[in-house]
C-alpha positions in Angstrom: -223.5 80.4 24.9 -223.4 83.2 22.2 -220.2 85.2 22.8 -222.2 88.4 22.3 -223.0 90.8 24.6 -221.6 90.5 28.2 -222.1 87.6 30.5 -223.4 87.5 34.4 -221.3 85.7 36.1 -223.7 84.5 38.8 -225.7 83.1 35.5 -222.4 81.4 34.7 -222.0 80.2 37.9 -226.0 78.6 37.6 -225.1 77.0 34.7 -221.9 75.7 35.6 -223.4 74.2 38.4 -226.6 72.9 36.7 -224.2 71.0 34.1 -222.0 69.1 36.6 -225.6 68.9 37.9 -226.6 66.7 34.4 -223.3 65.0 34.1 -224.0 63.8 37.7 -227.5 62.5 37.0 -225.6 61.1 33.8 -223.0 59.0 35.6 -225.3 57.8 38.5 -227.4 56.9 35.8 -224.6 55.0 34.0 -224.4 52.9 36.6 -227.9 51.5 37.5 -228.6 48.3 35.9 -231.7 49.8 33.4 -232.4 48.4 29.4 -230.2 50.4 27.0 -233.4 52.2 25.7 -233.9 53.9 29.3 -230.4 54.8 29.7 -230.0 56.4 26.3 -233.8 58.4 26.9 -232.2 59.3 29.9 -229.2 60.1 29.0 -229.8 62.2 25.3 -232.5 64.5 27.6 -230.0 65.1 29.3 -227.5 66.4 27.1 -229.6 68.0 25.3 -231.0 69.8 28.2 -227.5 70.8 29.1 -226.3 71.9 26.1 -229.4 73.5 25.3 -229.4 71.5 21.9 -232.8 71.5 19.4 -232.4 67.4 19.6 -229.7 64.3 19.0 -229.6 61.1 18.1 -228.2 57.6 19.5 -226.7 55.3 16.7 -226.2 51.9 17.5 -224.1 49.5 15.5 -226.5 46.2 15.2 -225.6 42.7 14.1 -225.1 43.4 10.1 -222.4 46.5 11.3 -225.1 49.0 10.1 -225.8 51.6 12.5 -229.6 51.8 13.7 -231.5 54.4 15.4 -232.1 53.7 19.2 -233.5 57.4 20.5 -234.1 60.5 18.9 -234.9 64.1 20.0 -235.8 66.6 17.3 -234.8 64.1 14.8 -237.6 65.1 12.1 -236.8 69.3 12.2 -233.1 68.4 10.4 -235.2 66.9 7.0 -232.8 64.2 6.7 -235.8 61.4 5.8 -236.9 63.6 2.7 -234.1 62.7 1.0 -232.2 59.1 0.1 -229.0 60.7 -0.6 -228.9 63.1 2.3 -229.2 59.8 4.6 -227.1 57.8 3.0 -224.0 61.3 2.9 -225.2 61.2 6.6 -224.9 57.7 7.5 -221.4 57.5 6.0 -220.2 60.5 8.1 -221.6 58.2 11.0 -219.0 55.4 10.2 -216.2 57.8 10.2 -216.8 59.0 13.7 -217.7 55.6 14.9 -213.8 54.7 13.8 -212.2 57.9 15.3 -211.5 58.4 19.6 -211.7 62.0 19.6 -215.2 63.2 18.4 -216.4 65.2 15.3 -217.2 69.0 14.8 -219.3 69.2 11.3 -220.5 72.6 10.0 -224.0 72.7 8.5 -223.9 72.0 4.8 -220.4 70.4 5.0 -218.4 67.4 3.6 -215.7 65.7 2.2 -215.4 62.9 -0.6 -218.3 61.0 -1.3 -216.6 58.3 0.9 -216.5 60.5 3.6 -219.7 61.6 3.7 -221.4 65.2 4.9 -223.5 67.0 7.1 -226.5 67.7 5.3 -228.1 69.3 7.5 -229.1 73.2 8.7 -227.4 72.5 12.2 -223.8 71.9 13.4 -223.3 68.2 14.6 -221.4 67.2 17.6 -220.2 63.3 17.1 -218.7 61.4 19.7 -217.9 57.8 19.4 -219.1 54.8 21.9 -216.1 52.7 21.9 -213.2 50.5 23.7 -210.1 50.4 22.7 -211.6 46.7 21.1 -215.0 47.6 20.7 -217.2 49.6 18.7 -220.9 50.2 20.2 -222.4 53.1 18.2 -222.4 57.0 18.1 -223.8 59.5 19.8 -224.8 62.6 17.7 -226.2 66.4 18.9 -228.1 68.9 16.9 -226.9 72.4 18.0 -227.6 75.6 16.5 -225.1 77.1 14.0 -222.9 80.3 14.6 -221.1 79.8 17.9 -217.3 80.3 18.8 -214.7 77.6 18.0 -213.8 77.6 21.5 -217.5 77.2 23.0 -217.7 74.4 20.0 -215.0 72.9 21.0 -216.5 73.2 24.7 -219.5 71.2 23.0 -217.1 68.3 22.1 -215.4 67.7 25.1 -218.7 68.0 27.0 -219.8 65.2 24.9 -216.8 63.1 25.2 -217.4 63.2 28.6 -220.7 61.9 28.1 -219.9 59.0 25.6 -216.9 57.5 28.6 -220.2 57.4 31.0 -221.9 55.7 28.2 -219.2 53.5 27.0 -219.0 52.7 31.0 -223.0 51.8 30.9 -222.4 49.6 28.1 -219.2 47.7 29.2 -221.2 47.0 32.8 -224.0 46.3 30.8 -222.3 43.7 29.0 -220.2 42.1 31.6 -223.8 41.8 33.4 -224.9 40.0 30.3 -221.7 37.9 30.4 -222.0 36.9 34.1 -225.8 36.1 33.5 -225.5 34.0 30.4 -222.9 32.0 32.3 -225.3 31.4 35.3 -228.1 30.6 32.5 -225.7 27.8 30.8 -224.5 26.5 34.3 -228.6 25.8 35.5 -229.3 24.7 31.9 -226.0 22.3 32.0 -227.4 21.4 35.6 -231.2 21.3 34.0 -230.0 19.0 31.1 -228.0 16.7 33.8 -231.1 16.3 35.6 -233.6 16.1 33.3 -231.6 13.0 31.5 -231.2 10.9 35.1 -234.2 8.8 35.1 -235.8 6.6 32.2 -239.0 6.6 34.2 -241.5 8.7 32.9 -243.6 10.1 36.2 -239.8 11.0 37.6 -239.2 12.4 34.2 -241.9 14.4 34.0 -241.4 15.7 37.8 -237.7 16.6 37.2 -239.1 18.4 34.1 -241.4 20.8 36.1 -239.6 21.7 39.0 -236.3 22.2 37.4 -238.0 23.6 34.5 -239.8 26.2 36.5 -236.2 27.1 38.0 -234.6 27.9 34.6 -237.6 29.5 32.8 -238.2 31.7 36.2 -241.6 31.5 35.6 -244.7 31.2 38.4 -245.7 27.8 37.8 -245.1 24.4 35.2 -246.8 21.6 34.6 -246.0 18.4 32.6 -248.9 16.4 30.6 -248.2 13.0 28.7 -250.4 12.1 26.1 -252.4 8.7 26.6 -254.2 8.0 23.6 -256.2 10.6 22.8 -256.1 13.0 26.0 -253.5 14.0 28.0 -253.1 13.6 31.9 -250.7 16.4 33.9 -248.3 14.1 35.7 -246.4 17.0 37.2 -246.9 20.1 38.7 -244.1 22.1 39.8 -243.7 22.5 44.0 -246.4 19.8 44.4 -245.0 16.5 45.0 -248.5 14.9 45.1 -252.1 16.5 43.5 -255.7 15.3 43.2 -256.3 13.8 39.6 -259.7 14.2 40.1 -259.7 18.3 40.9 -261.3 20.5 39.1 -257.8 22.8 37.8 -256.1 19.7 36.9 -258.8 18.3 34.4 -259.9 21.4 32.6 -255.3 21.8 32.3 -255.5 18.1 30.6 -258.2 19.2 28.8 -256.5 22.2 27.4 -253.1 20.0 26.6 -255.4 17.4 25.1 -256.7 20.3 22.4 -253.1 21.3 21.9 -251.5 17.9 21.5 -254.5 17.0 19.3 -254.3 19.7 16.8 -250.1 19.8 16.8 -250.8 23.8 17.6 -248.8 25.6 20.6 -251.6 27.9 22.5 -251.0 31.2 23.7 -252.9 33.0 26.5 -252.1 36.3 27.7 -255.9 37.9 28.3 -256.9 38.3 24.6 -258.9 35.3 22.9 -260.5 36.7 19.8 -258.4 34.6 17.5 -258.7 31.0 19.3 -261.4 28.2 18.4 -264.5 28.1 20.0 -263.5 25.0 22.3 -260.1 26.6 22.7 -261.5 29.7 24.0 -264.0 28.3 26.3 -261.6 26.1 28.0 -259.2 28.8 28.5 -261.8 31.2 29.8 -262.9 28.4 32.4 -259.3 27.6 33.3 -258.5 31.1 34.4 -261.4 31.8 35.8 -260.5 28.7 38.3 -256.8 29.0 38.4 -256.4 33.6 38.2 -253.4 32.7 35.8 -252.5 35.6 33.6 -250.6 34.2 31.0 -250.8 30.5 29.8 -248.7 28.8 27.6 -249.1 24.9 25.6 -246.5 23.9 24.1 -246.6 20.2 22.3 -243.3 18.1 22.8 -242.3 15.8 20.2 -239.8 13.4 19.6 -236.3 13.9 18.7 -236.7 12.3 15.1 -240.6 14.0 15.4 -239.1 17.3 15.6 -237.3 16.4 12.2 -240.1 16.0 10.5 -241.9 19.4 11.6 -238.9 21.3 10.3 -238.9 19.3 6.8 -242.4 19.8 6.1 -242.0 23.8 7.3 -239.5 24.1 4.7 -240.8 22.0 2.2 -244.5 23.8 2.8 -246.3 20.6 2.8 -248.5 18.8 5.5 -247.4 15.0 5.6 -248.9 12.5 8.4 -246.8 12.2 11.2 -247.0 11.2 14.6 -249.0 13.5 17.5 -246.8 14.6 20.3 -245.8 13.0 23.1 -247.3 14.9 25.4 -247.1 18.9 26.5 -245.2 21.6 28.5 -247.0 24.0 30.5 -246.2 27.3 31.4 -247.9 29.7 33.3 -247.9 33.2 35.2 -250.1 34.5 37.9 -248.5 37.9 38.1 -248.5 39.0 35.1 -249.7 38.4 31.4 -245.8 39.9 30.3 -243.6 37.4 28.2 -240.4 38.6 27.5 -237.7 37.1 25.0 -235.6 36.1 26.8 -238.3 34.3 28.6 -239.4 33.0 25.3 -235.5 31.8 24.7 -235.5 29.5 28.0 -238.8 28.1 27.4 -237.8 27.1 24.5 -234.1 25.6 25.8 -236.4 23.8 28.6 -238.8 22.6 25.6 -236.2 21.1 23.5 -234.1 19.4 26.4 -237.2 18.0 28.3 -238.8 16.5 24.7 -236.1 14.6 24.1 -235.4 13.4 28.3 -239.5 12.3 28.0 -239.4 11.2 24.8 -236.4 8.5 26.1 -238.3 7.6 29.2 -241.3 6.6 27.5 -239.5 4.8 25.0 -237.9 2.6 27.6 -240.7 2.3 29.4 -242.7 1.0 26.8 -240.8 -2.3 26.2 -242.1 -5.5 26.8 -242.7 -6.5 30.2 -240.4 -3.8 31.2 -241.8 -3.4 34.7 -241.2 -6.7 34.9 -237.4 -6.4 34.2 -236.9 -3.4 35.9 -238.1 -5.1 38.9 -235.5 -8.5 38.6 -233.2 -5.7 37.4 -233.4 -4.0 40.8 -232.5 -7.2 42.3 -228.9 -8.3 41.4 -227.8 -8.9 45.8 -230.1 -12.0 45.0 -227.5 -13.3 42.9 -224.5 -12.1 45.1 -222.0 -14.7 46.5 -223.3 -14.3 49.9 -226.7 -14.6 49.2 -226.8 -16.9 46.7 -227.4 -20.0 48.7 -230.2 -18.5 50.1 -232.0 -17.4 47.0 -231.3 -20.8 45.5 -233.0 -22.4 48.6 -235.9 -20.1 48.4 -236.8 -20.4 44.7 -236.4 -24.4 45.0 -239.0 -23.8 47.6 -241.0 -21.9 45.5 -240.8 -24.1 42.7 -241.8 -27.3 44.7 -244.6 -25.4 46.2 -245.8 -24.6 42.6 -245.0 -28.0 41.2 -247.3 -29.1 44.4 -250.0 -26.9 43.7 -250.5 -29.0 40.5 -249.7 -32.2 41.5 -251.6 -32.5 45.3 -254.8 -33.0 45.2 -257.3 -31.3 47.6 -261.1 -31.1 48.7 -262.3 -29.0 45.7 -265.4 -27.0 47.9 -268.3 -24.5 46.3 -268.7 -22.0 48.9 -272.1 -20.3 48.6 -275.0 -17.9 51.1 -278.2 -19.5 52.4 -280.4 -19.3 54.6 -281.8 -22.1 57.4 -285.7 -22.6 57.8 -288.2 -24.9 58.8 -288.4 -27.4 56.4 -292.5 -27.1 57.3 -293.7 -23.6 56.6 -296.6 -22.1 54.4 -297.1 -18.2 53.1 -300.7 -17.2 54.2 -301.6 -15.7 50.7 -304.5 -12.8 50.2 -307.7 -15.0 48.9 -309.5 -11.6 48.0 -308.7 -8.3 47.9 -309.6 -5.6 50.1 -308.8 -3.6 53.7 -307.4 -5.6 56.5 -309.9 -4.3 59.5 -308.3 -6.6 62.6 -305.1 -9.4 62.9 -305.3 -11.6 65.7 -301.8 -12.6 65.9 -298.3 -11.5 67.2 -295.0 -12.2 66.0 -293.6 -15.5 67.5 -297.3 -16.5 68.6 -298.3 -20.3 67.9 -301.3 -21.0 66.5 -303.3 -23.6 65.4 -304.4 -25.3 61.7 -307.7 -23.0 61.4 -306.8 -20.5 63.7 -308.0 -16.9 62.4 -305.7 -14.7 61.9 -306.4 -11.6 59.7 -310.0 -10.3 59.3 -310.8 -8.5 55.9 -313.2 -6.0 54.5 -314.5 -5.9 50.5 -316.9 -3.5 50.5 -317.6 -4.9 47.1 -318.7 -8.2 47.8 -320.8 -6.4 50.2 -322.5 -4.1 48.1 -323.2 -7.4 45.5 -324.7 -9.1 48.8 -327.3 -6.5 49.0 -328.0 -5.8 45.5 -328.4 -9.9 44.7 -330.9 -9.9 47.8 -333.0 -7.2 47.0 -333.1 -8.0 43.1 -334.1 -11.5 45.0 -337.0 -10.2 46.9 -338.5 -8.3 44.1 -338.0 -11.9 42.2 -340.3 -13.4 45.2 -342.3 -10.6 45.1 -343.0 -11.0 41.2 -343.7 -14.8 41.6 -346.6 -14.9 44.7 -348.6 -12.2 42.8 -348.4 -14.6 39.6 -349.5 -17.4 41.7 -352.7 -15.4 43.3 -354.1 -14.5 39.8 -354.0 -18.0 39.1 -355.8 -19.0 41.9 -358.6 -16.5 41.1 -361.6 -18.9 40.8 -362.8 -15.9 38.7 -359.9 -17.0 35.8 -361.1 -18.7 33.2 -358.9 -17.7 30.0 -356.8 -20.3 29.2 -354.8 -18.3 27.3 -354.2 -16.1 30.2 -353.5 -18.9 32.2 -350.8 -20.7 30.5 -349.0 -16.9 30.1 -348.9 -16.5 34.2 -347.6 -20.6 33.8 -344.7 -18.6 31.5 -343.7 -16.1 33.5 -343.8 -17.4 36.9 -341.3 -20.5 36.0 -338.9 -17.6 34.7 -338.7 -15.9 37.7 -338.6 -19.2 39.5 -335.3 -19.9 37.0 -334.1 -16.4 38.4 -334.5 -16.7 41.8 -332.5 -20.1 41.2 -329.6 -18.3 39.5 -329.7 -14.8 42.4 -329.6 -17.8 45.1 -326.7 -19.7 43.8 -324.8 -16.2 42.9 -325.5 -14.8 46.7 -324.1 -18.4 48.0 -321.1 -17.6 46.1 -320.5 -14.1 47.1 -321.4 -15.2 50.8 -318.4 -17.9 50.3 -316.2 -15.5 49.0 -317.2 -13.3 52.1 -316.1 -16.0 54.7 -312.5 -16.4 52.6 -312.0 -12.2 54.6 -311.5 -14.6 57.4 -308.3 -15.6 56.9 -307.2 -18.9 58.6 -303.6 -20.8 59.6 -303.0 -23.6 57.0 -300.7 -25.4 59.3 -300.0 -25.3 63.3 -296.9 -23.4 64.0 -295.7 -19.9 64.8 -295.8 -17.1 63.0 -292.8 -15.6 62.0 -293.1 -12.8 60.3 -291.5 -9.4 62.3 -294.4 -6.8 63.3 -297.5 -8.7 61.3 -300.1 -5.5 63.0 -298.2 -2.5 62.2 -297.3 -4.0 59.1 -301.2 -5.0 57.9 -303.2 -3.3 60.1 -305.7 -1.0 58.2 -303.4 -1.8 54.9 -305.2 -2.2 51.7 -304.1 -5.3 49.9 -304.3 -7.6 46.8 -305.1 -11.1 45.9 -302.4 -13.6 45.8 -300.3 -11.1 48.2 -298.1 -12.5 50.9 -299.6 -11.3 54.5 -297.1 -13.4 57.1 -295.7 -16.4 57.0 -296.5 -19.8 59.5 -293.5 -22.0 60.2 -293.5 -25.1 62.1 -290.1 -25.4 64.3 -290.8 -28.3 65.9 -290.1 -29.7 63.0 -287.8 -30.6 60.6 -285.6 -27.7 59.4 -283.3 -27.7 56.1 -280.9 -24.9 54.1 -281.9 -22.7 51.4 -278.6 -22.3 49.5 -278.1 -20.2 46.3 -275.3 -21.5 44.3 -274.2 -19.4 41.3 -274.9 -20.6 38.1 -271.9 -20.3 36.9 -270.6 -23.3 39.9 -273.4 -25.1 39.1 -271.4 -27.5 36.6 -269.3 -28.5 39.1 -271.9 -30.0 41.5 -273.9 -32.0 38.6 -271.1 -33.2 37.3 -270.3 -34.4 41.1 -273.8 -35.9 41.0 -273.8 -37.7 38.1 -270.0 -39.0 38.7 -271.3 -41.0 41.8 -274.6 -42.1 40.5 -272.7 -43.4 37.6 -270.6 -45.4 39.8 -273.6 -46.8 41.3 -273.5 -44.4 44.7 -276.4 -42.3 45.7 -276.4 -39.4 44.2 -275.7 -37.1 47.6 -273.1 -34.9 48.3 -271.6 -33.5 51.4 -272.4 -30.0 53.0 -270.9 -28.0 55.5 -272.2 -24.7 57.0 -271.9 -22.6 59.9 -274.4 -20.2 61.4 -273.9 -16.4 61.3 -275.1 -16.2 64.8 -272.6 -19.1 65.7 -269.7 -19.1 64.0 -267.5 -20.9 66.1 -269.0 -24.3 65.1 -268.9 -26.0 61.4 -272.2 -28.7 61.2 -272.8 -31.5 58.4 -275.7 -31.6 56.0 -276.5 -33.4 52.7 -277.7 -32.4 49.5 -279.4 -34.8 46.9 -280.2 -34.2 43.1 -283.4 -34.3 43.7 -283.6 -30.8 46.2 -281.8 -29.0 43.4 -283.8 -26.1 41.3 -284.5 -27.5 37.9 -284.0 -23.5 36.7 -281.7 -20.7 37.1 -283.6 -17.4 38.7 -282.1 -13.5 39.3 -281.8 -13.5 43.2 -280.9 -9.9 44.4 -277.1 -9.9 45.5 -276.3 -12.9 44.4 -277.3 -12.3 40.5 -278.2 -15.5 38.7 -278.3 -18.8 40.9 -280.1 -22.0 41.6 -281.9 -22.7 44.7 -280.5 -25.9 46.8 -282.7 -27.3 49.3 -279.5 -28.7 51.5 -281.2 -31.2 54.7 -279.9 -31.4 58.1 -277.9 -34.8 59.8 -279.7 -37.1 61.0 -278.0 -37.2 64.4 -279.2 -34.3 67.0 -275.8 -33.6 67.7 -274.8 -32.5 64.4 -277.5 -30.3 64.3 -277.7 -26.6 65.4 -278.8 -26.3 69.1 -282.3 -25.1 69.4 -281.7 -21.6 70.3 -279.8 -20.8 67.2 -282.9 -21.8 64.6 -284.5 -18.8 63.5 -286.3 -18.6 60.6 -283.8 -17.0 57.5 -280.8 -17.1 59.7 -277.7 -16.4 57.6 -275.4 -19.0 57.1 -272.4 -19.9 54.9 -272.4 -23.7 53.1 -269.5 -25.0 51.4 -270.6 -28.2 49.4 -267.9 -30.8 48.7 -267.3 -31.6 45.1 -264.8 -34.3 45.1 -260.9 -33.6 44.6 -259.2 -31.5 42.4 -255.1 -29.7 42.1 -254.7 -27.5 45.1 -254.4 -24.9 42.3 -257.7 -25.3 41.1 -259.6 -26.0 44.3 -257.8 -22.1 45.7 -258.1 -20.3 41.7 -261.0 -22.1 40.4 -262.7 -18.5 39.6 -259.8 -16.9 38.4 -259.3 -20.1 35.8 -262.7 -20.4 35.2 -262.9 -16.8 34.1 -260.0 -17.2 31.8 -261.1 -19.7 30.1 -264.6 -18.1 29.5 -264.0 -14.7 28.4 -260.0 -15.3 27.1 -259.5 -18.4 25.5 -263.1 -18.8 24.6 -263.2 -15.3 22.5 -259.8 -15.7 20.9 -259.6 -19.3 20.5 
């Protein structure tokens, strides 16, 4: 723009047009909602580009009314940072266009008072001013080269008053945006707050916290964890109304607020974990890994008069005790590990509000019995005029049932599990151990006393049979040559004599002992033919495939004989721990000078429809306690049937071991203890026993 030399005017035209080209770009730019630091890149490339400037500058007045450097082009070529007292001339001439409305022409090297400041620099600046008629936003300052006309100068100036409206345009939008969202932020924290502060309970609490939480923050996901004891558990996840416990996300999140509320410390996960502790680190590695967040934040929550105490001891620089959090916020993104400050500003807004909302919940929930009163709370129509009649009625009714379960007495009955059998029955025991080879018998076949009914094999007692024999014949053997050499007529050596009289009564003494040891073994042999000790029926399910060709031991169980034409009885096991109350029932009557019976009823499990009688005396009663499967410690009662047929089971219902449930009748006790006897019996064992 040199006003040497002559000038095209289609070049003109070009640059005319590439200009309004630039001032276009400018004002379309002005009014995009951008951050300040794009719009003033933007917009200083720009204008430098059109006024074919070595660089400018964009001064910004911050919150201390000192002007700060936003964006620079060519800043470093005009040497104003090599000297103090160049910036400090420069930054005063700064203030005094920031004050004026109609822009500043400087000359290189120029200046007025010191108060006025200078331009210190080689190149002529062009100031305009960013500002309303009420406010002051900054300056915008261009570098151009020295030498021009005052007219195209002055061309410069307006060019860049034109620039600084657009600007001042961009800012006031800028800020009325600002405006309009700060309002909308304190109308859903006023709405937050309001919310947050509704219920004292803490699981609504904590729900309210995360869902409206996550609305105010803006962030992808929040979760609530309360601090029980020494570990936290998340009671709230935001947009989940109900979530498993138990899954594998939510534990290793409680785990993570458990190492935060632990150690007081907020965590901070945005993909870098070099500075964390070891646990910290691997429980944050295995929480992403499972839940692809990108950006994880713990905060602790204390209470109100908690939160004192942290600041106190930040400002006094000392660690006193105080109490751990309450519990923790939880903030996450699966986006994107970004977390901006104004993001940082509402989470802490939602942090301080929710703190002091859970903090009052579980307060209030933690008085005495306040379920309890929350629940009678919850019913004042009970008390109402038109209802009152009726509650009165009810809890009279109520009361006098209560009053009668401690004043009425009742049948006091021990319920237990048996079993019905044949009162005559035997276990056909192994008498020695070996192979069964052959059983004779079937399930459910009768059979006589001496009836066989497993056949044996030892090979052992076998293999003594044959050794004792042989080791008997070679005895024999020995003993009718030492009786032909004393019949040799040719004998006449006394001496000789009376040795064969020696040796032949000691193998006569062996063969003695090999005869009464292969009796033996023979007896042992005929014990592998196992007999019936009684006459019955053998009830034991599947006796061939369950012995055939089976090796066994001695003393072991092979089937059992039962006798059903006889008598039959109940095997009852009564828990030890009931066993008080039935020989204390004995002892009461034979005291009184009654027999010493009590009463039984039982039904069968395969007919339940009818209840029959039974007795049991003291003298059927285990003298010892013994571990019996499902029913743990008990005592065996041997319970006997009524004497009359019809109060007996009908034939077709006695099988051997069928189930059945026996209630024996220990005298009268308070309908209360008769129905609770367990529950009272327990508290007085393990309550008022320990602590009293």
């Amino acid at each position: 723009m040199s006003t040497h030399g002559s000038v095209d005017p289609e070049s003109l035209a070009a640059t005319k047009q590439e200009i309004r080209s630039l001032v276009a770009e400018i004002a379309d730019l002005s009014k995009s909602d951008i951050s300040e630091t794009e719009f003033y890149a933007g917009m200083l490339n720009r204008v430098v580009s059109a006024l074919a400037a070595p660089g400018g500058a964009v001064w910004v007045l911050g919150e201390d009314n000192r002007l700060e450097l936003q964006f620079q082009i060519g800043l470093h070529e005009t040497e104003l940072a090599t000297s103090q007292e160049n910036q400090q001339r420069h930054g005063r001439l700064l203030l005094r266009a920031l004050s004026g409305d109609e822009g500043m022409l400087v000359a290189p090297h120029s200046g007025g008072t010191e108060e006025e400041g200078g331009n210190p620099t080689e190149y002529l600046l062009v100031l305009g001013a960013l500002a309303t008629e009420n406010q002051r936003y900054g300056v915008l300052e261009v570098f151009q080269r020295p030498g021009t006309s005052t007219t195209t100068q002055r061309g410069y100036l307006r060019f860049l008053l034109q620039i600084c409206e657009l600007a001042t345009s961009f800012l006031k939008s800028r800020e009325l945006r600002q405006f309009a969202t700060r309002e909308t932020l304190w109308n859903q924290l006023e709405q937050f707050s309001r919310g947050v502060h509704e219920s004292l309970d803490p699981r609504e609490t904590a729900y309210i916290l995360a869902n409206e939480g996550r609305r105010l923050i803006d962030c992808d996901r929040v979760s609530v964890a309360i601090r029980r004891g020494r570990h936290c558990r998340v009671e709230a996840v935001s947009g989940q109304d109900t979530f498993e416990n138990r899954s594998t996300s939510v534990v290793l999140l409680g785990e993570l607020a458990s190492l935060a509320v632990n150690t007081g410390d907020e965590i901070w996960y945005t993909g870098d974990t070099s500075d964390m502790a070891p646990q910290v680190e691997e429980a944050i590695h295995e929480y992403a890994d499972q839940s692809h967040t990108k950006a994880l934040g713990i905060l602790p929550l204390w209470r109100a008069e908690d939160e004192a105490v942290v600041e106190a001891e930040a400002e006094e620089n000392s660690r006193r005790r105080r109490d751990p959090p309450i519990g923790a916020l939880i903030i996450e993104q699966i986006n994107h590990s970004h977390v901006s400050d104004s993001l940082m500003q509402r989470i802490d807004m939602v942090r301080n509000h929710g703190a002091v909302a859970l903090g009052n919940s579980l307060q209030y929930d933690g008085l005495f019995l306040m379920p309890l009163w929350r629940a009678i709370g919850n019913q004042k129509w009970l008390i109402q005029a038109r209802t009152l009649p009726k509650t009165i009625t009810i809890s009279a009714a109520i009361a006098i049932f209560l009053l009668a379960l401690f004043i009425v007495p009742g049948s006091f009955k021990l319920t237990a599990d048996g079993t019905l059998q044949p009162s005559e029955r035997r276990d056909v025991f192994v008498p020695e151990s070996g192979v069964v080879t052959e059983v004779f018998v079937e399930h459910g076949e009768m059979v006589a006393e001496g009836d066989p009914l497993v056949q044996l094999e030892n090979s052992e007692l076998r293999r003594q049979v044959l050794e004792y024999r042989g080791q008997l014949a070679e005895t024999n053997k020995e003993l009718l040559r030492i009786t032909r050499q004393m019949q040799d007529e040719g004998m006449v050596d006394r001496v000789r004599r009376k040795e064969l009289a020696g040796q032949r009564m000691a193998f006569e003494a062996r063969r003695e002992s090999l005869e009464g040891q292969i009796a033996l073994v023979e007896d042992r042999e005929k014990q592998l033919l196992v007999t019936s000790p009684i006459s019955g029926v053998v009830v034991t399910w599947e006796v061939k495939n369950r012995l055939k060709t089976r090796p066994v031991d001695r003393g072991q169980i092979l089937m059992t004989i039962a006798n059903p034409d006889g008598e039959w009885e109940l095997e009852v096991l009564m828990p030890d721990g009931d066993m008080g109350h039935v020989v204390d029932q004995l002892e009461e009557q034979r005291a009184d000078g009654k027999e010493a019976v009590l009463d039984v009823g039982y039904v069968l499990a395969t007919d339940p429809s009818r209840t029959y009688d039974g007795y049991l005396a003291l003298a059927d009663i285990q003298q010892s306690a013994e571990v019996h499967n499902e029913q743990g410690n008990s005592v065996q009662l041997r319970v006997a049937m009524h004497e009359d047929p019809d109060e007996q089971p009908p034939v077709q219902y006695r099988r051997p071991g069928a189930t059945v449930k026996a209630k024996v009748y220990c005298g009268r006790a308070s309908l209360a203890y008769c129905w609770f006897h367990d529950l009272i019996d327990a508290f007085r064992t393990y309550i008022l026993f320990r602590f009293f």
